[in-house]
C-alpha positions in Angstrom: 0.0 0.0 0.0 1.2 3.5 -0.6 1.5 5.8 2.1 0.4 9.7 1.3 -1.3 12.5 3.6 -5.2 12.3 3.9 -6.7 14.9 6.3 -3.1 15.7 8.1 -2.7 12.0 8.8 -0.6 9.3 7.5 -2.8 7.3 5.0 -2.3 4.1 2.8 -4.5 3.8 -0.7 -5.5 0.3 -1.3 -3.0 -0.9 -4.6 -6.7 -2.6 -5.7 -9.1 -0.2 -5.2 -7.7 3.1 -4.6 -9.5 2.6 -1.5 -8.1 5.3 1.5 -7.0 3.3 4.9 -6.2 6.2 7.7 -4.1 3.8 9.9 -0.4 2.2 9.8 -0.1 -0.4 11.0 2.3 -4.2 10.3 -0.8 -5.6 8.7 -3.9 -3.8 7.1 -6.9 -5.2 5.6 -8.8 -3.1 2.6 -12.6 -2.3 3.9 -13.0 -1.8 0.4 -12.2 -4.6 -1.6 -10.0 -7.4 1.4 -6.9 -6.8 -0.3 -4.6 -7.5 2.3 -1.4 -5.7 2.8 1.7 -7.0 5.1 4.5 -4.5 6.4 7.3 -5.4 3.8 4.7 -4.5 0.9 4.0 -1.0 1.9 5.8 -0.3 -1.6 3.5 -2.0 -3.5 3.2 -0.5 -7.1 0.0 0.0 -9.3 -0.3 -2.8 -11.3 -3.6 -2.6 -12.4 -3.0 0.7 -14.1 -0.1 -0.7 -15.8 -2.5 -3.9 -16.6 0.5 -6.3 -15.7 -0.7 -9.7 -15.4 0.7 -12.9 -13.7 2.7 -13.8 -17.1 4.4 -10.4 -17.7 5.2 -9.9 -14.1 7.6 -13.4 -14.5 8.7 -12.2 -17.2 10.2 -8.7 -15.0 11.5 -11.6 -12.3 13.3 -13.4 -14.8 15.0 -10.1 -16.0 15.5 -9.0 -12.8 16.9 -12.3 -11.4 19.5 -11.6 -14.7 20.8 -8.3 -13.6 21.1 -9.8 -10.0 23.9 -12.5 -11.6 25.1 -9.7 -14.3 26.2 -7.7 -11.2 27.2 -10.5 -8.8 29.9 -11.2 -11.9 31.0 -8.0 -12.3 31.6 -8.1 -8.5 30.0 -5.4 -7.6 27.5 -6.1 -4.5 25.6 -2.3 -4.5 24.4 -2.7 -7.7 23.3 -6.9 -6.4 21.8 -5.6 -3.7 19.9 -3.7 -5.8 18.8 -5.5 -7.8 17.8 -8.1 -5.1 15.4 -5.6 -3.9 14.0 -5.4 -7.5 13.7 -8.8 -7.4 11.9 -8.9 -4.1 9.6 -5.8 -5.4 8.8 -7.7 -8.2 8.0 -10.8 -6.7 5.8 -8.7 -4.0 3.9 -7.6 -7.1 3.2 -11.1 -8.3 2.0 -12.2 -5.1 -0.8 -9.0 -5.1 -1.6 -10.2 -8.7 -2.0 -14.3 -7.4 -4.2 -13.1 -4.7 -6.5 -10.9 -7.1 -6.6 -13.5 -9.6 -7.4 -16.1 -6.8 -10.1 -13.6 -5.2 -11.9 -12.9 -9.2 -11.8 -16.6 -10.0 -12.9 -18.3 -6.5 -14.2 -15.5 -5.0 -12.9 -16.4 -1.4 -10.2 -15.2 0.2 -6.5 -15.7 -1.3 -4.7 -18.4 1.4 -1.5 -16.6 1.4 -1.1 -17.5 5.4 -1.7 -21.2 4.6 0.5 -21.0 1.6 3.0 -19.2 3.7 3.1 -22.3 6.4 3.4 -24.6 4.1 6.7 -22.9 2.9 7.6 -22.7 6.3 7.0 -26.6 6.7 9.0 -27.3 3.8 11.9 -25.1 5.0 11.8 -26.8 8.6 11.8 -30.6 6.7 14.4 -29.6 5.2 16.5 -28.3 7.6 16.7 -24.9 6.7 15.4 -23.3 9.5 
């Protein structure tokens, strides 16, 4: 969600709807539309207005991912880094796209906190974490 002014307070516009949320908090919930918004996606670009769908926003992560390994072989860990964070943008942005695509086609609620413990299973079995 984007943060702006609204009425001298600190606002977020749902990236879905437009819709104006007047609080800030780790995790907000659009009254508007249930677009769903965690603290590390406050930077959430418009992707509606750019009409990117699912299959042209893999297409940005798999350039992205590119100018990661162009910079980690030039040696020069800045630009990585910045691109890693393009990368992460970018994936943040396909998520928001999965979850409106899962909310138009089933019309339920996208299970990104299921999906999420799932990963965190798999991580754990495999002795990641």
């Amino acid at each position: 969600m984007s943060m702006f002014t609204y009425n001298n307070q600190e606002a977020n516009a749902c990236p879905r709807c437009g819709a104006v949320i007047l609080r800030n908090a780790d995790f907000v919930s659009c009254i508007g539309c249930g677009f769903r918004s965690f603290d590390d996606e406050r930077v959430q670009v418009d992707w509606k207005r750019h009409n990117w769908t699912a299959e042209s926003q893999l297409e940005k992560i798999l350039e992205e991912v590119g100018e990661v390994a162009a910079a980690l072989i030039r040696g020069d860990i800045i630009e990585a880094t910045r691109e890693t964070l393009d990368v992460k943008q970018t994936c943040g942005t396909m998520l928001a796209i999965l979850a409106y695509n899962w909310e138009t086609k089933y019309g339920t609620p996208y299970p990104l906190e299921k999906i999420q413990q799932e990963h965190i299973e798999k991580l754990e079995k495999k002795g990641y974490l």
